[in-house]
C-alpha positions as a Markdown table, in Angstrom:
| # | Residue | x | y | z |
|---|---|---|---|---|
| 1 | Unk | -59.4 | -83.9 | 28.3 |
| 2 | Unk | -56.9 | -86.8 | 28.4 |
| 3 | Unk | -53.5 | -86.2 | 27.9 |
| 4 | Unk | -53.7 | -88.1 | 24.5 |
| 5 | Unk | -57.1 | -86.0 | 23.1 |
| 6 | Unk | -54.8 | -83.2 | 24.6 |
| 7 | Unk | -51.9 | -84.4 | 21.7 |
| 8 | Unk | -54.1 | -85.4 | 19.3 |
| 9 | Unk | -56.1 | -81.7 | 19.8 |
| 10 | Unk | -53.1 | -79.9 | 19.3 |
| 11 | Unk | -51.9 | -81.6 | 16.1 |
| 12 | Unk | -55.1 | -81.0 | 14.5 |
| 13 | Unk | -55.0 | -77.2 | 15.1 |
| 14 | Unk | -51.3 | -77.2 | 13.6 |
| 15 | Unk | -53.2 | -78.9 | 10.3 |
| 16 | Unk | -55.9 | -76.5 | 10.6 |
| 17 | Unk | -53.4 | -73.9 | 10.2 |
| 18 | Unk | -51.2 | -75.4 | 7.3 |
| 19 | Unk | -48.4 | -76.0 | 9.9 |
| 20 | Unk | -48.3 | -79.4 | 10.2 |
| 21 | Unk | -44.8 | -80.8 | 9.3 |
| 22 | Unk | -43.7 | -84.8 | 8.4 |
| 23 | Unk | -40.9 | -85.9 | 6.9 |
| 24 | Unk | -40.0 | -87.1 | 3.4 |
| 25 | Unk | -38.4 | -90.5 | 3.0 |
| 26 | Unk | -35.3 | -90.2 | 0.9 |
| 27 | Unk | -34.3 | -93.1 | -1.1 |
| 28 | Unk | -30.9 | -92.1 | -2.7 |
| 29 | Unk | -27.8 | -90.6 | -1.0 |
| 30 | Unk | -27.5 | -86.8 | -1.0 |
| 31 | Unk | -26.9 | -85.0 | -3.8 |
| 32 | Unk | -28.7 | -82.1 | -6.5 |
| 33 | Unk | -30.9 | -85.4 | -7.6 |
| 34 | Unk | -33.3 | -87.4 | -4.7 |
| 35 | Unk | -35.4 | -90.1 | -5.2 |
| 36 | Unk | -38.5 | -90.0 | -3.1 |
| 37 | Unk | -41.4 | -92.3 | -3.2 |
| 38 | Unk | -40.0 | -93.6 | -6.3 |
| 39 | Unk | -39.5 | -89.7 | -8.1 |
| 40 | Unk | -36.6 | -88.1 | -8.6 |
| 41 | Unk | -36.2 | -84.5 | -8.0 |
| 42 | Unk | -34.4 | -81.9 | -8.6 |
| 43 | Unk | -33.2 | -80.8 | -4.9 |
| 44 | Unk | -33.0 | -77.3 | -4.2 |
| 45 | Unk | -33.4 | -77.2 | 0.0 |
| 46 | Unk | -30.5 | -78.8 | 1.0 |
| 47 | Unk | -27.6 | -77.9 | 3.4 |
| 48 | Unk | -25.0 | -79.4 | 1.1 |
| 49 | Unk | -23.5 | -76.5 | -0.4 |
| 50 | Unk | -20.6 | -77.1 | -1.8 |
| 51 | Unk | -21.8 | -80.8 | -2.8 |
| 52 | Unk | -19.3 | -83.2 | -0.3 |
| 53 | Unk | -22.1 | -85.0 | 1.6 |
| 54 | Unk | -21.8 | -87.6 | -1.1 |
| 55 | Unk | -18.3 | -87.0 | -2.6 |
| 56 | Unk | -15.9 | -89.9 | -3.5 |
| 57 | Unk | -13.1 | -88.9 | -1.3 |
| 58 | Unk | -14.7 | -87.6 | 2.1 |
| 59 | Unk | -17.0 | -91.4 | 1.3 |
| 60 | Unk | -13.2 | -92.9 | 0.8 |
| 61 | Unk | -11.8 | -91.1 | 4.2 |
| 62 | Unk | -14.9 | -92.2 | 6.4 |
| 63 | Unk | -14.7 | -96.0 | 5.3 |
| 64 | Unk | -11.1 | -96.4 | 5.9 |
| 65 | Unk | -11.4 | -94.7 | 9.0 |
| 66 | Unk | -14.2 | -96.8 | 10.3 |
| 67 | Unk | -12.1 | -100.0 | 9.5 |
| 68 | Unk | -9.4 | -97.9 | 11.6 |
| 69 | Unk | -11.4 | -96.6 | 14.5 |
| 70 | Unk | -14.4 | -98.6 | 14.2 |
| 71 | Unk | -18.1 | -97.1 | 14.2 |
| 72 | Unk | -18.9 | -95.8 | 17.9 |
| 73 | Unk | -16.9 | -93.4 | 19.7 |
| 74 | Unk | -17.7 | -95.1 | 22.6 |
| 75 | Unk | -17.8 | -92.4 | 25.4 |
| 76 | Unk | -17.2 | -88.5 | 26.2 |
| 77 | Unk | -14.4 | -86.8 | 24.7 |
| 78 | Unk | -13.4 | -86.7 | 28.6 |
| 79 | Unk | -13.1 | -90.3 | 28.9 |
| 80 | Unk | -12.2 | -92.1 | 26.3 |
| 81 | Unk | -13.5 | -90.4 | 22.9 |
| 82 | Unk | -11.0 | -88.0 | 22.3 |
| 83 | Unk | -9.3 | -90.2 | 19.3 |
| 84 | Unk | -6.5 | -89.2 | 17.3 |
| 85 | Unk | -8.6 | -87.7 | 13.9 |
| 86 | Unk | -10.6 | -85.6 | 17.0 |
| 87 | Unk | -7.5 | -84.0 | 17.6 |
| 88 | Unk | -6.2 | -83.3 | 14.5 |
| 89 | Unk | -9.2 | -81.9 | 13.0 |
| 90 | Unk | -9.5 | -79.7 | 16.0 |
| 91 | Unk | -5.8 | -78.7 | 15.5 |
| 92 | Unk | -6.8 | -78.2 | 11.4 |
| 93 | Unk | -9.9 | -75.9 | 12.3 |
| 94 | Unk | -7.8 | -73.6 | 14.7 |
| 95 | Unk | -4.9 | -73.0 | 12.2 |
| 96 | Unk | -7.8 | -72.4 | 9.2 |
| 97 | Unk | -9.5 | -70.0 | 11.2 |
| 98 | Unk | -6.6 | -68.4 | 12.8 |
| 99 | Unk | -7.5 | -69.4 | 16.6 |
| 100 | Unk | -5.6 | -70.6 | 19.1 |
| 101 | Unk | -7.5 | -73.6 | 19.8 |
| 102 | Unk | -11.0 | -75.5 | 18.2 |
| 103 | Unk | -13.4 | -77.5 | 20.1 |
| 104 | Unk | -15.6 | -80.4 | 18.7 |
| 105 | Unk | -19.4 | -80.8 | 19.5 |
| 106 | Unk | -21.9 | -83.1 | 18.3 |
| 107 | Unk | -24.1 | -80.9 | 16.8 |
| 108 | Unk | -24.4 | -76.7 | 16.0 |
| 109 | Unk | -27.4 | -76.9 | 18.5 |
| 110 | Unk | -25.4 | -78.5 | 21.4 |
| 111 | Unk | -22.4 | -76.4 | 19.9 |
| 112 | Unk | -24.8 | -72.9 | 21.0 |
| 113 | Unk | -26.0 | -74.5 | 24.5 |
| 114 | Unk | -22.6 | -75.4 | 25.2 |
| 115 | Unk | -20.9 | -72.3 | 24.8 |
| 116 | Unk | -23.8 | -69.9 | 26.1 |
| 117 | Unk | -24.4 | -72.1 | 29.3 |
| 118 | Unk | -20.8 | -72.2 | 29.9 |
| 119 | Unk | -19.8 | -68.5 | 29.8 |
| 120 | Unk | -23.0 | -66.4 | 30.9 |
| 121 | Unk | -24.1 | -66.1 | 34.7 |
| 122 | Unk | -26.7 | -64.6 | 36.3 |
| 123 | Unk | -25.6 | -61.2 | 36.3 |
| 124 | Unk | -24.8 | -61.3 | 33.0 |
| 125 | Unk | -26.7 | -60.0 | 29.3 |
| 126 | Unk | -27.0 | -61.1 | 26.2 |
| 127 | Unk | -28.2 | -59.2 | 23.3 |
| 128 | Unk | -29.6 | -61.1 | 20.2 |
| 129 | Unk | -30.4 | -60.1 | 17.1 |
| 130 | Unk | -34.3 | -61.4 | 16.5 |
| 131 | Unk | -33.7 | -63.3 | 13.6 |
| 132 | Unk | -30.8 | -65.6 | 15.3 |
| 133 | Unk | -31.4 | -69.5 | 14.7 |
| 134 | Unk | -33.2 | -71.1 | 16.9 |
| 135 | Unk | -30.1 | -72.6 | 19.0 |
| 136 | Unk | -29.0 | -69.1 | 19.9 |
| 137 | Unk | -31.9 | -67.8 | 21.0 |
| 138 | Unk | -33.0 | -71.2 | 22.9 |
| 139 | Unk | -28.8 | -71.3 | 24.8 |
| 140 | Unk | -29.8 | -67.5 | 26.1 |
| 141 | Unk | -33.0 | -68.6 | 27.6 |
| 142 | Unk | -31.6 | -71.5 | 29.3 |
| 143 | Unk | -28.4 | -69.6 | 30.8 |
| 144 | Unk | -29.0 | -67.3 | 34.2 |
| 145 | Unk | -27.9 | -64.4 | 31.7 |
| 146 | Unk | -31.0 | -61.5 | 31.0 |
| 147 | Unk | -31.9 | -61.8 | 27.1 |
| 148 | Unk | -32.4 | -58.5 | 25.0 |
| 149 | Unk | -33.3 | -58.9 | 21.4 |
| 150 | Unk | -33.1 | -56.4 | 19.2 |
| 151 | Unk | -34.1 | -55.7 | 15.9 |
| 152 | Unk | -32.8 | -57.8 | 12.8 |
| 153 | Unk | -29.6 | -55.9 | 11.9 |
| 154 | Unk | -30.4 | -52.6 | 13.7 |
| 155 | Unk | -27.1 | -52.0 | 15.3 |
| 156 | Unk | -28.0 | -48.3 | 16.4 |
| 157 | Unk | -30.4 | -50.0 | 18.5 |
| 158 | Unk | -27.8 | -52.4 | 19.5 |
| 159 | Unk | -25.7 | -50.2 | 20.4 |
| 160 | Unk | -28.6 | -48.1 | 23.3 |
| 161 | Unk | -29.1 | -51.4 | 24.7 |
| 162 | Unk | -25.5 | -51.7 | 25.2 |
| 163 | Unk | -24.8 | -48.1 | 26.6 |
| 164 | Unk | -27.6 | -48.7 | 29.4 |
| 165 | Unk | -26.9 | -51.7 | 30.2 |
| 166 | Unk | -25.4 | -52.3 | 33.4 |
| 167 | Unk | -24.7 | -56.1 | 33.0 |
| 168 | Unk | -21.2 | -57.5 | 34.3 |
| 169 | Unk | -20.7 | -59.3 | 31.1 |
| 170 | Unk | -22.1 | -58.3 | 28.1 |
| 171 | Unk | -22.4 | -60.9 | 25.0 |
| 172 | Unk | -23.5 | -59.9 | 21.6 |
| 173 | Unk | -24.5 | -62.9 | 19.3 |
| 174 | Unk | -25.7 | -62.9 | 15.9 |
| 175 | Unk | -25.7 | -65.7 | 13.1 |
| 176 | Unk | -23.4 | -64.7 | 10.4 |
| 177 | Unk | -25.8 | -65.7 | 7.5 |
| 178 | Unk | -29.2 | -65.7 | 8.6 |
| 179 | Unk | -30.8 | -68.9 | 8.1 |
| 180 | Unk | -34.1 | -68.5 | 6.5 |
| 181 | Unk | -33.5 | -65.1 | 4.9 |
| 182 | Unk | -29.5 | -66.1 | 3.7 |
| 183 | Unk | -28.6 | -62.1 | 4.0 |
| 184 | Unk | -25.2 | -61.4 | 6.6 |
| 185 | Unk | -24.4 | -59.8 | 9.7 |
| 186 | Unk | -23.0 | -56.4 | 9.3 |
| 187 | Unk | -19.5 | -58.1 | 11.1 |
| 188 | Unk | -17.6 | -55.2 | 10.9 |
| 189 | Unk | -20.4 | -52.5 | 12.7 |
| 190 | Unk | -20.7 | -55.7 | 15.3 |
| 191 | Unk | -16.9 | -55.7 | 15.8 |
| 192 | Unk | -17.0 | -51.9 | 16.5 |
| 193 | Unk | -20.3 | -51.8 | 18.9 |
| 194 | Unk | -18.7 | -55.1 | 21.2 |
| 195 | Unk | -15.4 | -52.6 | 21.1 |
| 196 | Unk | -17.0 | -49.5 | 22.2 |
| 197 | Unk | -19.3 | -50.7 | 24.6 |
| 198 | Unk | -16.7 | -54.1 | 26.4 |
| 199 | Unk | -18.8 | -56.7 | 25.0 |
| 200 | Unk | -17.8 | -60.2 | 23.8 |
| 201 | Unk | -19.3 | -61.0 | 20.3 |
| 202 | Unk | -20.1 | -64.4 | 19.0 |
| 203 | Unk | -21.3 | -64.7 | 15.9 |
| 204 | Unk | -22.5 | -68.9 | 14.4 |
| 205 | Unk | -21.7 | -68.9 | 11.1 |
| 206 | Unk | -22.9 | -72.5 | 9.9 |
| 207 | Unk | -24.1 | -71.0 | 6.6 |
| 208 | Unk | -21.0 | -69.2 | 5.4 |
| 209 | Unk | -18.4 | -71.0 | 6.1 |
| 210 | Unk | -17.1 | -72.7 | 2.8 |
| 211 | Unk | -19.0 | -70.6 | 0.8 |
| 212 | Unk | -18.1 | -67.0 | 1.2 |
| 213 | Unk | -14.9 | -65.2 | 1.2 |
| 214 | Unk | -11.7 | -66.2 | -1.2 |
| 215 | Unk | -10.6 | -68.4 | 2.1 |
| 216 | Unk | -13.8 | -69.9 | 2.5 |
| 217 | Unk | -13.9 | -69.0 | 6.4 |
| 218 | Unk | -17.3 | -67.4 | 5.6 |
| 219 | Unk | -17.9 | -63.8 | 6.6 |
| 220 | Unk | -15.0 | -63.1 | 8.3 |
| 221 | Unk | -13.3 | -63.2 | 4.5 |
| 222 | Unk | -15.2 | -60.6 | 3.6 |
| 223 | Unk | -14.8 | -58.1 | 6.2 |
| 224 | Unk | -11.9 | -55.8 | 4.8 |
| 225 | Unk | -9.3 | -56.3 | 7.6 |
| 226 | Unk | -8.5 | -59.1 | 9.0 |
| 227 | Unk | -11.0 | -60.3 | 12.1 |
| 228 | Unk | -8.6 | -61.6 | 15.0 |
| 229 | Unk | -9.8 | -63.4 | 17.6 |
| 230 | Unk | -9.6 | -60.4 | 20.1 |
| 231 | Unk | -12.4 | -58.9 | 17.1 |
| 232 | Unk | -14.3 | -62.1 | 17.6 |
| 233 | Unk | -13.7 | -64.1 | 20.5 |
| 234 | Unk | -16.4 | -66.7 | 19.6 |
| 235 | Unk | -16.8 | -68.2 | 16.4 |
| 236 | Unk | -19.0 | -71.3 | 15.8 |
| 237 | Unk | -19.5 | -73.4 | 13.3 |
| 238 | Unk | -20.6 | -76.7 | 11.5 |
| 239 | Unk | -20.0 | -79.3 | 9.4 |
| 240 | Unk | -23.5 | -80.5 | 8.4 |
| 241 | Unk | -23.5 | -77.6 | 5.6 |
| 242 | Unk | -20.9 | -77.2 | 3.2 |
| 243 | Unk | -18.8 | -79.6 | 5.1 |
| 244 | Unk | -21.2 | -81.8 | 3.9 |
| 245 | Unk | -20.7 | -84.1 | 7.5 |
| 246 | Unk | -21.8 | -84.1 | 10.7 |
| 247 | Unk | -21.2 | -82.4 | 14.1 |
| 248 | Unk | -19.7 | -78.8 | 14.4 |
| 249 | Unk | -17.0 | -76.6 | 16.5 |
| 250 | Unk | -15.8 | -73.6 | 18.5 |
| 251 | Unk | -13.0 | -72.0 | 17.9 |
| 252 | Unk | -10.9 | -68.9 | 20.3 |
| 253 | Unk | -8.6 | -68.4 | 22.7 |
| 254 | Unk | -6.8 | -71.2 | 24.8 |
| 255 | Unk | -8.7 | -69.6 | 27.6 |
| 256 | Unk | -12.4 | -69.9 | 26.4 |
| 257 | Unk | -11.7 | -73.9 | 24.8 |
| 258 | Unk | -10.2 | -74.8 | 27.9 |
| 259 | Unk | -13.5 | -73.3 | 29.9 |
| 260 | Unk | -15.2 | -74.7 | 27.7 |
| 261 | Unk | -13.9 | -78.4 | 28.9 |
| 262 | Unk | -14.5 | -77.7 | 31.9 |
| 263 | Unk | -17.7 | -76.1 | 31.8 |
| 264 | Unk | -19.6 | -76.8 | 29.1 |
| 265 | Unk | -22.5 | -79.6 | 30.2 |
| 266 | Unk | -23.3 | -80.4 | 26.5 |
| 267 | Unk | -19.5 | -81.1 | 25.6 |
| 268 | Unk | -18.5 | -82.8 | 28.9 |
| 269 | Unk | -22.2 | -85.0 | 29.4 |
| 270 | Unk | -22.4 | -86.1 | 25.3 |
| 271 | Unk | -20.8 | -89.2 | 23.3 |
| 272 | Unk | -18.1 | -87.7 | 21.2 |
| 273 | Unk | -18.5 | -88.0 | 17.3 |
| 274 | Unk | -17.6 | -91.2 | 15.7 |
| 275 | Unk | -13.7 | -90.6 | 15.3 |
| 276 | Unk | -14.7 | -92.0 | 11.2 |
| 277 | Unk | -16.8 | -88.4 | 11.0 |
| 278 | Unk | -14.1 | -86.5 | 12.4 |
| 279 | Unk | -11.5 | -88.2 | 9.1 |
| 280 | Unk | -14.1 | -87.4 | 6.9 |
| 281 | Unk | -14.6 | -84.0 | 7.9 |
| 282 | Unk | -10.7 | -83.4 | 7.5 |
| 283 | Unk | -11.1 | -84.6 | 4.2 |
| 284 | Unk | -14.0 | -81.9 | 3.6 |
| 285 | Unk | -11.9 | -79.3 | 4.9 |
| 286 | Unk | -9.0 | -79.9 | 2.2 |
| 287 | Unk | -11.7 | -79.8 | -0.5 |
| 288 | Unk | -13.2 | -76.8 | 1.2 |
| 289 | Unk | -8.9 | -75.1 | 1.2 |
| 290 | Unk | -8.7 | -76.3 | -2.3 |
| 291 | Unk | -12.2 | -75.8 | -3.2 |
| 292 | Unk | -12.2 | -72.3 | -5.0 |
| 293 | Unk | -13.9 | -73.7 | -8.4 |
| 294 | Unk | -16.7 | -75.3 | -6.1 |
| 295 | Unk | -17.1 | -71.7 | -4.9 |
| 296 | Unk | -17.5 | -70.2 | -8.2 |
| 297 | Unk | -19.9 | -72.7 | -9.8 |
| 298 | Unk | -22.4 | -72.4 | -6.6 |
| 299 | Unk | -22.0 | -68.5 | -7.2 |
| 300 | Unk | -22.6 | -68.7 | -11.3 |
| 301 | Unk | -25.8 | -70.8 | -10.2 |
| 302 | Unk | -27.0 | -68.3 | -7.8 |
| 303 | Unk | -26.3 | -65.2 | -10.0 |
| 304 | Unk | -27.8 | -67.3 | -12.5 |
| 305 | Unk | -31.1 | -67.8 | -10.6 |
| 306 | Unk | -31.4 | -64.4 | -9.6 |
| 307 | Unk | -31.1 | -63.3 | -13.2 |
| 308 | Unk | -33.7 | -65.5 | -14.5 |
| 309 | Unk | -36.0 | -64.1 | -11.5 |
| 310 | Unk | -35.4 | -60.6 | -12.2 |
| 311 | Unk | -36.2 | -61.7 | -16.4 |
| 312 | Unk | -39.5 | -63.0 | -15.3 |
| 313 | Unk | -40.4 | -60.3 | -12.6 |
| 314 | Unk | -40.0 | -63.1 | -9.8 |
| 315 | Unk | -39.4 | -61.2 | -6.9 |
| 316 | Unk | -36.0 | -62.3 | -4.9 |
| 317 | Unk | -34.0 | -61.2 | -1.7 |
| 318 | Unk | -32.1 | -58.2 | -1.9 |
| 319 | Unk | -27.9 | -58.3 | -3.0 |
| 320 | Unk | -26.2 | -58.1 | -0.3 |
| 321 | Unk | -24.7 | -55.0 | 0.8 |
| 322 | Unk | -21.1 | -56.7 | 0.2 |
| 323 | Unk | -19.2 | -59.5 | -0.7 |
| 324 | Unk | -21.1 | -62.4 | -2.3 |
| 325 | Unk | -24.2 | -64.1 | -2.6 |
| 326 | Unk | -24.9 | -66.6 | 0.1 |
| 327 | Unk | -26.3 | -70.2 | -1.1 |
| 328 | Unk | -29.7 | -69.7 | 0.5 |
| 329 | Unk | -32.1 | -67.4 | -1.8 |
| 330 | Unk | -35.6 | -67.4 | -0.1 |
| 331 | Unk | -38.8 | -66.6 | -1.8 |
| 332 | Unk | -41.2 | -65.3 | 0.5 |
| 333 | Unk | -44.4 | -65.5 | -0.6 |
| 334 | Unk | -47.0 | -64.9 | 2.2 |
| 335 | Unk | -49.5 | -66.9 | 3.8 |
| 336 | Unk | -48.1 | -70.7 | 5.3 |
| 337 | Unk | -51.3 | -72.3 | 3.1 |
| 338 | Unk | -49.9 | -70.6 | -0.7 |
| 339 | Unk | -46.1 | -71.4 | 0.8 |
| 340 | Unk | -47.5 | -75.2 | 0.9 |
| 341 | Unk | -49.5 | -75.0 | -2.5 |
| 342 | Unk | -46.4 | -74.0 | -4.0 |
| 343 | Unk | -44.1 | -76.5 | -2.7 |
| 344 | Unk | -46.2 | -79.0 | -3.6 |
| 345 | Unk | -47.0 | -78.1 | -7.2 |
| 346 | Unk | -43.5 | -77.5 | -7.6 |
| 347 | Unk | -42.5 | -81.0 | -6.5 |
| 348 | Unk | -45.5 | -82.5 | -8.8 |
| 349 | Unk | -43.2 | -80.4 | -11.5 |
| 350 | Unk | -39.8 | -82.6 | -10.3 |
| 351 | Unk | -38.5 | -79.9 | -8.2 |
| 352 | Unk | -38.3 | -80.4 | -4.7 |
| 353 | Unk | -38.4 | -77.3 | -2.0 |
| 354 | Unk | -39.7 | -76.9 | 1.7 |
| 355 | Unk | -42.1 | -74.4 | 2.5 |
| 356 | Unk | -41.0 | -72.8 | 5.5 |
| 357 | Unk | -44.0 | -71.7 | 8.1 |
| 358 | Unk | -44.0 | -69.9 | 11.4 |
| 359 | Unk | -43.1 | -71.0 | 14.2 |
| 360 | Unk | -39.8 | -70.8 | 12.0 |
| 361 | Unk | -40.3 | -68.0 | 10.2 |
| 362 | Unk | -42.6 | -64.5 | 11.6 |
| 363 | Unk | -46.3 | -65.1 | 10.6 |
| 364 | Unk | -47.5 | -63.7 | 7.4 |
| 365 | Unk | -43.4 | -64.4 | 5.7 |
| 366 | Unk | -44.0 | -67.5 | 5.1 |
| 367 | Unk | -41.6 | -69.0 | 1.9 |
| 368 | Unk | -39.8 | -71.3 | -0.1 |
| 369 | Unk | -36.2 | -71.9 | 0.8 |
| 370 | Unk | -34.4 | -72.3 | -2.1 |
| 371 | Unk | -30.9 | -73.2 | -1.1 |
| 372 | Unk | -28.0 | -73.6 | -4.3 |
| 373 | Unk | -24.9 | -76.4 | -4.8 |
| 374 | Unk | -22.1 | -76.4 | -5.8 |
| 375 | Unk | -23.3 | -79.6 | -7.5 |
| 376 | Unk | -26.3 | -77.7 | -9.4 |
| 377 | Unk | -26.0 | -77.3 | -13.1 |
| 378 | Unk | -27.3 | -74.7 | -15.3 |
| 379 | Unk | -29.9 | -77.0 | -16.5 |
| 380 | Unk | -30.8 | -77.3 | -13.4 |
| 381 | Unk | -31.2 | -73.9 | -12.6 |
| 382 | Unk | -33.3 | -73.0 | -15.7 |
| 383 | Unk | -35.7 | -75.9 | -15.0 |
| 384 | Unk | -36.6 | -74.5 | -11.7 |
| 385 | Unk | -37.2 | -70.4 | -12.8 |
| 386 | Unk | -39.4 | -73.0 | -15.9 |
| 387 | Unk | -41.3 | -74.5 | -13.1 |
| 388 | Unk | -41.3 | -71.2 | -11.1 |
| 389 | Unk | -42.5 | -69.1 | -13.9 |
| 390 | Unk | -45.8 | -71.7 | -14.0 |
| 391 | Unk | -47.0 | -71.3 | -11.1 |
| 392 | Unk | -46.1 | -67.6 | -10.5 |
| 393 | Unk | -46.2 | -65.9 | -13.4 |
């Protein structure tokens, strides 16, 4: 077989299988409205939680800066990309999160390779909880460190493996909202295992930052105490979800960002961010500070949504077991062929979600992955549990 039948062959099976993915071609800027192919829809699987990837002032910030700065950062951060709105967002972030220091990356995926690459050796473990986003599990496999993953929140079993392990260093990383299923970490039973057992915990928390917590600083809000960075050493995040930008961080101790200069091959080997994304992003994290009414509107959507499911006997996730709702409310429905049917009846009705499929999700959970704005109306809301109660009920 050539290597082209081999291509062609295995795209084929993937549309045999309903798990063929292309992309849409979006017309309009982001926002709760898309056009596509000359439709507008109501969007309700975006990232943009808190509604700033098309807001007036984080627009304003990133055009003045890019008559300041220019468009390209044109090289590393160790060379010449480290620009003064690099710096001070980096100095913003740490004082926000209560860290000594934050590190800029290009993306949360580089963010995860970066940091895992960087700190674990051969002689090293990590422990993963199964459900972690793709980044984490991929920067474990690509360390020297041994990988054990253990079951989605189980952190009795967590804590075995980390009793009889006899690693040198041993990491613990977990996503802080889970990206498909949008329930939390149990932070607090993680800060106690890594404790006990002299582990380092990092936990990527791309989906909660800006949304949970009175702060805003995602999970770590709503633990009941305050998580210092001796809790959690290594906290990650981004700014391509409620941010509502581009790119994403590290923050911790002057010790880990400084090995992480030095060591970390997708920070020291990658263009740094367009200094005009870095302005922006300060911008977004001012809203985010002063954000609390953004907060609350993406929260009375939710608990509206979840009401309207309950009404109609639409079955949702579980409440979480604290604190509040995060913006990503999945509705798993099965098989990756009745995921697709529904997606794209619902988009025939004007509302636009993904169906999510294995490889992304386990096999047999595949879902819609209805994701809430700030932005989102109540009308809104009620015209997707109209459209949902069609085709479900």
């Amino acid at each position: 077989m050539s290597f082209n039948n081999k291509l062609n062959t295995r795209l084929h099976n993937l549309q045999q299988q309903q798990l063929y993915r292309s992309r849409r071609l979006v017309e309009t800027p982001q926002d709760v409205t898309l056009a596509i192919n000359g439709k507008s829809l109501i969007n309700f699987c975006s990232n943009d939680y808190l509604g700033l990837a098309n807001h007036p002032e984080v627009n304003k910030a990133f055009k003045k800066a890019v008559d300041e700065y220019g468009v390209g950062s044109g090289a590393s951060q160790l060379v010449t990309g480290h620009q003064k709105p690099h710096h001070a967002l980096e100095e913003e972030l740490a004082d926000f999160f209560k860290r000594d220091r934050a590190l800029l990356f290009s993306t949360g995926y580089m963010a995860n390779l970066g940091v895992v690459s960087a700190l674990a050796e051969r002689n090293d473990e990590i422990f993963e909880d199964k459900l972690n986003h793709a980044s984490l599990i991929d920067a474990a496999l690509l360390s020297h460190a041994k990988l054990s993953r253990f079951q989605h929140k189980d952190t009795k079993a967590l804590d075995t493996q980390l009793i009889t392990s006899n690693a040198k260093t041993k990491f613990v990383i977990s996503d802080g909202v889970f990206s498909m299923d949008g329930d939390k970490a149990d932070l607090k039973s993680l800060i106690n295992m890594t404790q006990k057992n002299n582990a380092v915990l990092m936990i990527d928390d791309a989906h909660g930052i800006g949304v949970l917590g009175k702060n805003a600083r995602g999970i770590m809000d709503e633990v009941e105490a305050d998580v210092f960075q001796s809790d959690l050493p290594i906290f990650v995040g981004t700014f391509g979800k409620a941010f509502g930008t581009f790119g994403a961080f590290v923050a911790g101790s002057e010790a880990l960002i400084e090995n992480l200069i030095n060591f970390s091959r997708s920070y020291i080997y990658t263009t740094a961010m367009p200094a005009a994304i870095a302005e922006a992003t300060r911008t977004s994290l001012r809203l985010i500070k002063q954000g609390g009414n953004l907060r609350e509107n993406l929260q009375a959507r939710i608990i509206q949504f979840r009401d309207g499911c309950n009404e109609r006997g639409i079955s949702v996730a579980a409440a979480p077991e604290y604190g509040q709702h995060s913006a990503i409310q999945p509705l798993i429905v099965g098989s990756a062929d009745k995921a697709l049917m529904l997606s794209q009846a619902l988009q025939r009705d004007g509302i636009l979600i993904s169906a999510i499929r294995p490889p992304t999700v386990p096999v047999n959970t595949s879902r819609l992955r209805i994701t809430f704005s700030a932005n989102h109306t109540a009308e809104h809301v009620e015209r997707l549990l109209s459209a949902l109660s069609r085709q479900l009920c």
